[in-house]
MARBA-3410 file (N, C-alpha, C, O; in Angstrom, 1 decimal):
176
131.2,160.8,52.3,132.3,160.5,51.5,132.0,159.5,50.4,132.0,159.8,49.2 ~ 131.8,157.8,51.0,130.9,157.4,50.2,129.4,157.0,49.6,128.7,156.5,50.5 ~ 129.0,157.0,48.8,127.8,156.5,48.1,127.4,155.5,49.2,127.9,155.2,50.3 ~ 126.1,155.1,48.5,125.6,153.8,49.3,126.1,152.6,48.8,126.5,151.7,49.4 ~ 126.0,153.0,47.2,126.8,151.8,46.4,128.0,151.7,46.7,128.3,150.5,46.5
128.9,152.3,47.1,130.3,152.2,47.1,130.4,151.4,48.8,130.9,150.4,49.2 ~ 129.7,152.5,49.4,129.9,151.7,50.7,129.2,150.2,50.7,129.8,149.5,51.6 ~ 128.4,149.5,50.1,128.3,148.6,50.2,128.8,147.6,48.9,128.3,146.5,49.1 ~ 129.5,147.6,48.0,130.5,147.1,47.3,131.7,146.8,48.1,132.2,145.7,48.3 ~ 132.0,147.8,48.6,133.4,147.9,49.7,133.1,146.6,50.6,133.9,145.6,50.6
131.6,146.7,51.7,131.6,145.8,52.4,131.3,144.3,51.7,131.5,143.2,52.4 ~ 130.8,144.2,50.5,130.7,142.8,50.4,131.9,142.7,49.9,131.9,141.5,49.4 ~ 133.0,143.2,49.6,134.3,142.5,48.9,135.0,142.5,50.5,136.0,141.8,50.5 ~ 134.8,143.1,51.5,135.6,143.0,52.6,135.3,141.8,53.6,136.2,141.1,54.2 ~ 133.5,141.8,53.6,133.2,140.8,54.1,133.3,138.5,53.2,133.1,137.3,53.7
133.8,139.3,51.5,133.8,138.0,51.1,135.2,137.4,51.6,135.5,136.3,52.1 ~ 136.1,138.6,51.2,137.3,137.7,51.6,137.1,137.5,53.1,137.2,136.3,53.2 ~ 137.0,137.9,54.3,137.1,137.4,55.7,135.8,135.7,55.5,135.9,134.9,56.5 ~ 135.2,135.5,54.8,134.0,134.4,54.5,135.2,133.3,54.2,135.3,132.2,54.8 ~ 136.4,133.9,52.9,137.6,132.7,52.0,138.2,132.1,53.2,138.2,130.9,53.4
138.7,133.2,54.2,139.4,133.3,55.3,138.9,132.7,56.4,139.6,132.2,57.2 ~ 137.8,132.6,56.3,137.3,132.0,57.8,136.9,130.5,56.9,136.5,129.6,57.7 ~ 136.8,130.2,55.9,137.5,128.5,55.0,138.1,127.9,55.3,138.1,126.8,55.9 ~ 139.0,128.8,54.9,140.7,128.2,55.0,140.6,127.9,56.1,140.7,126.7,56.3 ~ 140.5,128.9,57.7,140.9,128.2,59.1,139.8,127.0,59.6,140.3,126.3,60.5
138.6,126.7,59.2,137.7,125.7,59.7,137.6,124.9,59.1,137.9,123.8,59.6 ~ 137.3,125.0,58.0,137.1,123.8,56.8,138.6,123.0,56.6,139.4,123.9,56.5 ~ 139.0,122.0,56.5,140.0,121.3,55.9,139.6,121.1,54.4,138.5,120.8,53.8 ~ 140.9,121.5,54.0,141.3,121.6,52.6,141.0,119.9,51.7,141.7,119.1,51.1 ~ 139.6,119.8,52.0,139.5,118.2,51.0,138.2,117.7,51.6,137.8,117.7,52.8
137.6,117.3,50.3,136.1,116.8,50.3,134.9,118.1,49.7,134.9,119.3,49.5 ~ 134.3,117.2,49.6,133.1,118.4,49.2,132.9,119.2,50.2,132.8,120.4,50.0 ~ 132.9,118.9,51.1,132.5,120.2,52.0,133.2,121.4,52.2,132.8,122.2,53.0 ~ 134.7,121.6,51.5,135.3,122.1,51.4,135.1,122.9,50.0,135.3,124.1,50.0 ~ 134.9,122.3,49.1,134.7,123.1,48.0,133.2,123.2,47.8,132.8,123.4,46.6
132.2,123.0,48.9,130.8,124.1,49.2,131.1,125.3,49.8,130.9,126.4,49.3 ~ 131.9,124.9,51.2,132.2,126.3,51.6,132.7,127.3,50.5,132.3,128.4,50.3 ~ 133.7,126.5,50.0,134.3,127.9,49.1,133.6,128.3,47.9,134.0,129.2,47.1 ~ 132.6,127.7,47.9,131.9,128.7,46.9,130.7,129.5,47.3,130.1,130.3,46.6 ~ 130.6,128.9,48.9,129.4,129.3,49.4,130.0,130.9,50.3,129.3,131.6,51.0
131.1,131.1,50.2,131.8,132.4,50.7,131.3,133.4,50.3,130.4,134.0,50.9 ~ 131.9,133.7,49.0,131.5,135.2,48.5,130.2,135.1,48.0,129.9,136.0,47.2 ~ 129.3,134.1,48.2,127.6,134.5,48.2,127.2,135.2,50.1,126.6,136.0,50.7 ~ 127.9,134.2,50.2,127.5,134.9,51.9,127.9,135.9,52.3,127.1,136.7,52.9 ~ 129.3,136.1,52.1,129.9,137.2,52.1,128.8,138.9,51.8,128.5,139.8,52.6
128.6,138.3,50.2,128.1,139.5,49.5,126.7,139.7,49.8,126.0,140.6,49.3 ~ 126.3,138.7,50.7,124.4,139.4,51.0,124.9,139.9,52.1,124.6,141.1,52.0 ~ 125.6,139.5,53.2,126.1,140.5,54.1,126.5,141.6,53.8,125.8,142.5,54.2 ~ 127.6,141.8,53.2,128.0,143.0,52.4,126.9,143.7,52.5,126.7,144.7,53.2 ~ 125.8,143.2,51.5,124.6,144.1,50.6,123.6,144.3,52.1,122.9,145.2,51.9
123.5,144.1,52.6,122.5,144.2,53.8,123.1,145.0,54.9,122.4,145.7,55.6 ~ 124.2,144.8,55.0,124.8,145.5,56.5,125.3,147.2,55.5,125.4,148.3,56.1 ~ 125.4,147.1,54.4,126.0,148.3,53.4,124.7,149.7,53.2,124.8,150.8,52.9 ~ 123.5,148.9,53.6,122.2,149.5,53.8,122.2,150.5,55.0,123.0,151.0,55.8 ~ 120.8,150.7,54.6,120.7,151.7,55.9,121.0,150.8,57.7,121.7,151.2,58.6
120.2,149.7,57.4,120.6,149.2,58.9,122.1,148.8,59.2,122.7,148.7,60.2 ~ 122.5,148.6,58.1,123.9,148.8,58.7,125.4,150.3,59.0,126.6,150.5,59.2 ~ 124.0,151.1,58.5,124.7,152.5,59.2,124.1,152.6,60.6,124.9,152.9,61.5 ~ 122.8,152.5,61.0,122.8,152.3,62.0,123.7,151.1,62.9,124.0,151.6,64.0 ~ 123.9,150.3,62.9,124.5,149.5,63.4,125.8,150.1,64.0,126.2,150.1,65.1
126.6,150.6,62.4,128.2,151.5,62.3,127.7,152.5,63.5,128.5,152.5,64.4 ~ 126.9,153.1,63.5,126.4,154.3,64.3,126.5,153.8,65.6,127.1,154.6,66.3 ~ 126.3,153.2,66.1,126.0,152.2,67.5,127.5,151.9,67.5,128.1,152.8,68.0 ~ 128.2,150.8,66.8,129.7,150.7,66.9,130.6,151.8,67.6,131.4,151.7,68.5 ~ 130.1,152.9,66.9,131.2,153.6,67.0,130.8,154.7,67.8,131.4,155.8,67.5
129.7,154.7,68.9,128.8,155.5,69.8,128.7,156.6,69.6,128.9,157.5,70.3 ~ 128.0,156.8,68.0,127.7,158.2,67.5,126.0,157.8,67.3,125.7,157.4,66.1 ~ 125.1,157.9,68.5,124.2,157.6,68.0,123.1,158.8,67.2,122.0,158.6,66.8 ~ 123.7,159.8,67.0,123.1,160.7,66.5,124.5,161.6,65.8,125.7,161.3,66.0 ~ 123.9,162.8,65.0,124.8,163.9,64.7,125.8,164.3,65.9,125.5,164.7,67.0
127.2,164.1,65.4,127.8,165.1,66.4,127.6,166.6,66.5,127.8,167.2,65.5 ~ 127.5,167.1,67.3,127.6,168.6,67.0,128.9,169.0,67.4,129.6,168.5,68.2 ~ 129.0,170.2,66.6,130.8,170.6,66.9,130.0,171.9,68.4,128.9,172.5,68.3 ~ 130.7,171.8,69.2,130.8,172.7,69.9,131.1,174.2,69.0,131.7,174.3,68.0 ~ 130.1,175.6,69.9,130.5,176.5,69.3,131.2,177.3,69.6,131.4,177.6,70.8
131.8,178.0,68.7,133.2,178.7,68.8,133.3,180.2,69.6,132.7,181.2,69.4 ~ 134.4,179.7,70.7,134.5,180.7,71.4,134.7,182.0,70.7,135.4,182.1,69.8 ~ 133.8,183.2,71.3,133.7,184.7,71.2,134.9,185.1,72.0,134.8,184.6,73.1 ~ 136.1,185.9,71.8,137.1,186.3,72.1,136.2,187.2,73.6,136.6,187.2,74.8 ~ 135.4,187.8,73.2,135.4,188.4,74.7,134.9,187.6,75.7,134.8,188.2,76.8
134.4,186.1,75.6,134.3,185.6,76.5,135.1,184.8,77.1,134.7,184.0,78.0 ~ 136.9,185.0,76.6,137.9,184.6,77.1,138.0,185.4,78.7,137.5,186.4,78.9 ~ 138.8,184.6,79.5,139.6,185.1,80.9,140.3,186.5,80.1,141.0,186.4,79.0 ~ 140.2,187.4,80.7,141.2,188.6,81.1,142.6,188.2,80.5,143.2,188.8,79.6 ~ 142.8,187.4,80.9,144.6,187.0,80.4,144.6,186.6,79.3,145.3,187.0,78.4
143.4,185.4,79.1,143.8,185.5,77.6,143.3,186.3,76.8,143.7,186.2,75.6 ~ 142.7,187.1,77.0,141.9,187.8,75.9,143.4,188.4,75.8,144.1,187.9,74.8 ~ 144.0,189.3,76.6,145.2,190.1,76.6,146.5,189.5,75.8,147.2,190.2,75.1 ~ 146.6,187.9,76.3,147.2,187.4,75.0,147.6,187.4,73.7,148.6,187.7,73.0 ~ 145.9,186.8,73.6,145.3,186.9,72.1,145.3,188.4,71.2,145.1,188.5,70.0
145.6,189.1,72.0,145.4,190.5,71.4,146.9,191.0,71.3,147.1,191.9,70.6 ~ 147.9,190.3,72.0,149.4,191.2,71.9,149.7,190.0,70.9,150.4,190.6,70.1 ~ 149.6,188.7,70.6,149.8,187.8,69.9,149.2,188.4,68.3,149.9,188.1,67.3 ~ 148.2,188.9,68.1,147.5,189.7,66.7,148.3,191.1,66.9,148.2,191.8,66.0 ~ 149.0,191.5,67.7,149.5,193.1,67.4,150.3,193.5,66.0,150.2,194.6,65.4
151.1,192.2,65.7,152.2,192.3,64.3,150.9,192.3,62.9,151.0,193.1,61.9 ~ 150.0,191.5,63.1,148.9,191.6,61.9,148.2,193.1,62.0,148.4,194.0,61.1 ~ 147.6,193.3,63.0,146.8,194.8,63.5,148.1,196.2,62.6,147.8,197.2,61.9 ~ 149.4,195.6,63.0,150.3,196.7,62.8,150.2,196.4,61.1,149.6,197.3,60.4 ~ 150.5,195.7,60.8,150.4,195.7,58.7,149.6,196.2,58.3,149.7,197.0,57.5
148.1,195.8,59.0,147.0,196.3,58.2,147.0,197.9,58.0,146.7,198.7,57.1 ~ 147.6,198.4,59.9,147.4,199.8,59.7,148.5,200.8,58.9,148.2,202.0,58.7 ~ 149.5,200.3,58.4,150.2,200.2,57.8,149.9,200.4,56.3,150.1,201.5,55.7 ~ 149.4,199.4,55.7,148.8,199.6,54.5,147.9,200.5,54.6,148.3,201.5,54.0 ~ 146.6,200.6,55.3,145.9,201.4,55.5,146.6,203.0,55.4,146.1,204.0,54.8
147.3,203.1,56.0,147.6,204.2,56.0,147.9,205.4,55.0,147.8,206.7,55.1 ~ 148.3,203.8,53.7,148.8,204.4,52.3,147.2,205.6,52.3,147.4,206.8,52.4 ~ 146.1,205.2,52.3,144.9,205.5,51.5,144.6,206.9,53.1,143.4,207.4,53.1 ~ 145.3,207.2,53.9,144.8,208.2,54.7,145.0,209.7,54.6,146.0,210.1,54.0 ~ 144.3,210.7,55.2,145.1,212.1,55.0,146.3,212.2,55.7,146.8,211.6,56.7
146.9,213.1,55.1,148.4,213.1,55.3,148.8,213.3,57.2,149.8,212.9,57.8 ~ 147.8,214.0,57.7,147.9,214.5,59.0,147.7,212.7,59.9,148.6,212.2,60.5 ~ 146.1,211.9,59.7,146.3,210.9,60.0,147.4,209.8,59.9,147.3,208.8,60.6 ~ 148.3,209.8,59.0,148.9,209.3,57.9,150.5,209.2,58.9,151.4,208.4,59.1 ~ 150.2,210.2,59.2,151.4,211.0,60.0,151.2,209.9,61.3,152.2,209.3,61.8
150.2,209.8,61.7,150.2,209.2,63.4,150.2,208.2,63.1,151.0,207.5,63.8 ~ 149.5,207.4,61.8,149.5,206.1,61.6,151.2,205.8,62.1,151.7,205.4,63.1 ~ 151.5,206.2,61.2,153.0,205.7,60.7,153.7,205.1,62.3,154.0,204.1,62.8 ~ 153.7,206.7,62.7,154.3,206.9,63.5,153.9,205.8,64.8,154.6,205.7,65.8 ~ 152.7,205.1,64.6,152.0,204.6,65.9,152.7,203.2,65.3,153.0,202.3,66.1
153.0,203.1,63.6,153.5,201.4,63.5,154.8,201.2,64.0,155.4,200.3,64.5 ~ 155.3,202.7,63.6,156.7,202.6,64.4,157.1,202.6,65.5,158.3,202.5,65.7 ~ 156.4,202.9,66.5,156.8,202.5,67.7,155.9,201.3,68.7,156.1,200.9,69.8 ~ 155.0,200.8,67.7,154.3,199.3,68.0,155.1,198.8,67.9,155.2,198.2,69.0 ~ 156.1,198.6,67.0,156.8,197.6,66.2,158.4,197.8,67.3,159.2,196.9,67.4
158.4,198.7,67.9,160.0,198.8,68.8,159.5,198.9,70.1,160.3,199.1,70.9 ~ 158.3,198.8,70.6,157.9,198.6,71.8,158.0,197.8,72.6,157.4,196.8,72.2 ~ 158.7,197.6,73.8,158.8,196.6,74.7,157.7,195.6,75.2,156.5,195.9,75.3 ~ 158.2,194.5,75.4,157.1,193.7,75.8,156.8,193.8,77.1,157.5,194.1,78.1 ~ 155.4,193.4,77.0,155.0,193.3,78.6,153.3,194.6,78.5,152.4,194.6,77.6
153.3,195.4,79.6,152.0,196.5,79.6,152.0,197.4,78.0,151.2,197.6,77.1 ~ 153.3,197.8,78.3,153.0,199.1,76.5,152.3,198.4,75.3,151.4,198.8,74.7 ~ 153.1,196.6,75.2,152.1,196.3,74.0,150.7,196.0,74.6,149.7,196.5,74.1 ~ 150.5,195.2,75.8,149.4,195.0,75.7,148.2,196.1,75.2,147.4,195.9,74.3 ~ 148.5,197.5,76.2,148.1,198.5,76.2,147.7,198.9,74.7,146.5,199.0,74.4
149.0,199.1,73.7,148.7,199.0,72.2,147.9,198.1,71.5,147.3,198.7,70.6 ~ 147.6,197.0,71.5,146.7,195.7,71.5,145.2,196.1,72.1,144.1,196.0,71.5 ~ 145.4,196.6,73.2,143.7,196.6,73.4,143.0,197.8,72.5,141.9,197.7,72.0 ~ 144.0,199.1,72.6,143.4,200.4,71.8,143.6,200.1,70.2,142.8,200.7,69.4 ~ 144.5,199.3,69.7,144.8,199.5,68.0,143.4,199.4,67.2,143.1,200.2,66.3
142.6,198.6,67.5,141.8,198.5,66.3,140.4,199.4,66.7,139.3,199.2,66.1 ~ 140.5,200.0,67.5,139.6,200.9,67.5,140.2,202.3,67.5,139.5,202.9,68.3 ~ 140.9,202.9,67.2,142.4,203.8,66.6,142.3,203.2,65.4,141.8,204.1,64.7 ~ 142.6,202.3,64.7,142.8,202.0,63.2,141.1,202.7,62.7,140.9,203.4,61.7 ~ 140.2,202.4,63.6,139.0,202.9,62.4,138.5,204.5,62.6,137.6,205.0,61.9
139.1,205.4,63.7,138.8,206.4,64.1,140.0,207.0,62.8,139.8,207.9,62.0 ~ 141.2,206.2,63.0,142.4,206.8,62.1,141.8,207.3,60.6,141.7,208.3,59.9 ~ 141.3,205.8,60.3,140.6,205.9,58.8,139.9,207.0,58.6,140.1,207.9,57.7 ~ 138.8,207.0,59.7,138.1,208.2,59.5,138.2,210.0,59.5,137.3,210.8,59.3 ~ 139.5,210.1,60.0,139.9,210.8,59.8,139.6,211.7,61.0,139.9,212.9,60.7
139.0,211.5,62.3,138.5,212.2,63.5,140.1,213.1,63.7,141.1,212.8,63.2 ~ 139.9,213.8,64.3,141.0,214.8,65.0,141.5,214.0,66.4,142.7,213.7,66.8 ~ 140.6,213.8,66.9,140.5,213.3,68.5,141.8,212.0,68.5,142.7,212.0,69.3 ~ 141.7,211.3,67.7,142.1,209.5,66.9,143.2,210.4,66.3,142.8,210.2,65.2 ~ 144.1,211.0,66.1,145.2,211.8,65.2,145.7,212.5,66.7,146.8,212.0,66.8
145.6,212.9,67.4,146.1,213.6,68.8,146.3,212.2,69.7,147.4,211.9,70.2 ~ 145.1,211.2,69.9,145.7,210.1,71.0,146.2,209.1,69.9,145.8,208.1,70.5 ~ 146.9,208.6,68.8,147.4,207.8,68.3,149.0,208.6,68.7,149.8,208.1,69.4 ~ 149.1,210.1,67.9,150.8,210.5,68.8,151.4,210.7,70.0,152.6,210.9,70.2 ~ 150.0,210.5,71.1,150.4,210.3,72.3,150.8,208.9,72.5,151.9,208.6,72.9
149.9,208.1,72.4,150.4,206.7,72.5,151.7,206.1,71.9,152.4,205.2,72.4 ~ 151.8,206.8,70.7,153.5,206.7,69.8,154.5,207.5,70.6,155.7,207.4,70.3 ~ 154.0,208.3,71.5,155.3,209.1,72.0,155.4,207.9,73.7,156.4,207.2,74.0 ~ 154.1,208.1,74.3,154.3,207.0,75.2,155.3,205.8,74.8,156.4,205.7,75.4 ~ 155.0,204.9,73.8,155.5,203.6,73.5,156.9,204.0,73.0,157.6,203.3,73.7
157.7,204.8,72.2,159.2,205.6,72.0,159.5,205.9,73.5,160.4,205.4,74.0 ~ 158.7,206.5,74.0,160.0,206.9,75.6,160.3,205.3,75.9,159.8,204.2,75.5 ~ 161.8,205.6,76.9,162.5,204.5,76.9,161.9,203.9,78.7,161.5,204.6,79.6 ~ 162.0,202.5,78.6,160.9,202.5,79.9,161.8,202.2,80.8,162.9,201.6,80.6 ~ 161.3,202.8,82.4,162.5,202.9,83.4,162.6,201.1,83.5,161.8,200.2,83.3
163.8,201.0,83.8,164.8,200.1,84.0,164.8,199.6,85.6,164.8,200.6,86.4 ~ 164.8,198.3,86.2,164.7,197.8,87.4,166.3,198.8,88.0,167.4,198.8,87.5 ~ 165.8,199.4,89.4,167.4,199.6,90.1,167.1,201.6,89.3,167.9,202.4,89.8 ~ 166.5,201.9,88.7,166.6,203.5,88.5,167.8,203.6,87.4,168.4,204.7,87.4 ~ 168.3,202.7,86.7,169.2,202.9,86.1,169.0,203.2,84.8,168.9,202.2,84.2
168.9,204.5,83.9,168.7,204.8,82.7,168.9,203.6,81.6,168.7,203.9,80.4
END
């Protein structure tokens, strides 16, 4: 962030005034030895400054603040190496984005795909929560690229899964 120069400007103006400051509380205000100190401040101050502003005083900061080397960032979890649950989560929590894309996508498909697309965002999108989305979530994005492509196979299980997700799902007690 900063320079070397800046970082050590910074420290000798920080370290002069704590030098005025530590004057004022030791020295009594009268006699020469009071107006040595104070002029002998911001020289002292500022070779401090200029020396600790160096490299040994990054190492030093380094040590302070128990970063004795590079931190490394940890690396970033791969979704399939989530737990089962959350992977299932993560994937009905992305279902509303998955559903847009296939959505737009759809503009650019044949009419026959185009047809299931649709039909597959509209009943993503009114599907109960719980197994159906998950269910939808784990198959969409591999359905979105079969869809694209226009397979037959990917156009037959996209309006099954849309007719699955439209039926209305039985109700605790058998009660329609």
């Amino acid at each position: 962030m900063m320079t070397a120069w800046q970082h050590r400007v910074i420290l000798m103006l920080l370290l002069s005034g704590l030098a005025f400051a530590a004057v004022g509380v030791v020295v009594a205000p009268r006699g020469a030895a009071y107006w040595l100190a104070l002029a002998a401040a911001p020289l002292i101050g500022g070779v401090l400054g200029f020396v600790l502003g160096g490299a040994a005083g990054r190492i030093f900061e380094a040590r302070l603040m128990g970063q004795a080397g590079e931190a490394k960032a940890p690396p970033p979890l791969s979704p399939a190496a989530l737990p089962a649950p959350l992977r299932a989560a993560l994937q009905t929590a992305l279902l509303p984005a998955l559903l847009g894309e296939l959505a737009g996508a759809a503009e650019r498909m044949a009419p026959p795909a185009r047809a299931a697309a649709l039909s597959l965002v509209q009943a993503g999108a009114t599907a109960p929560e719980g197994a159906p989305r998950q269910a939808l979530a784990r198959d969409l994005p591999r359905l979105m690229g079969a869809l694209a492509a226009g397979q037959a196979a990917s156009i037959g299980e996209a309006e099954a899964l849309a007719k699955h997700l439209a039926s209305p799902a039985p109700r605790p007690g058998g009660i329609p």
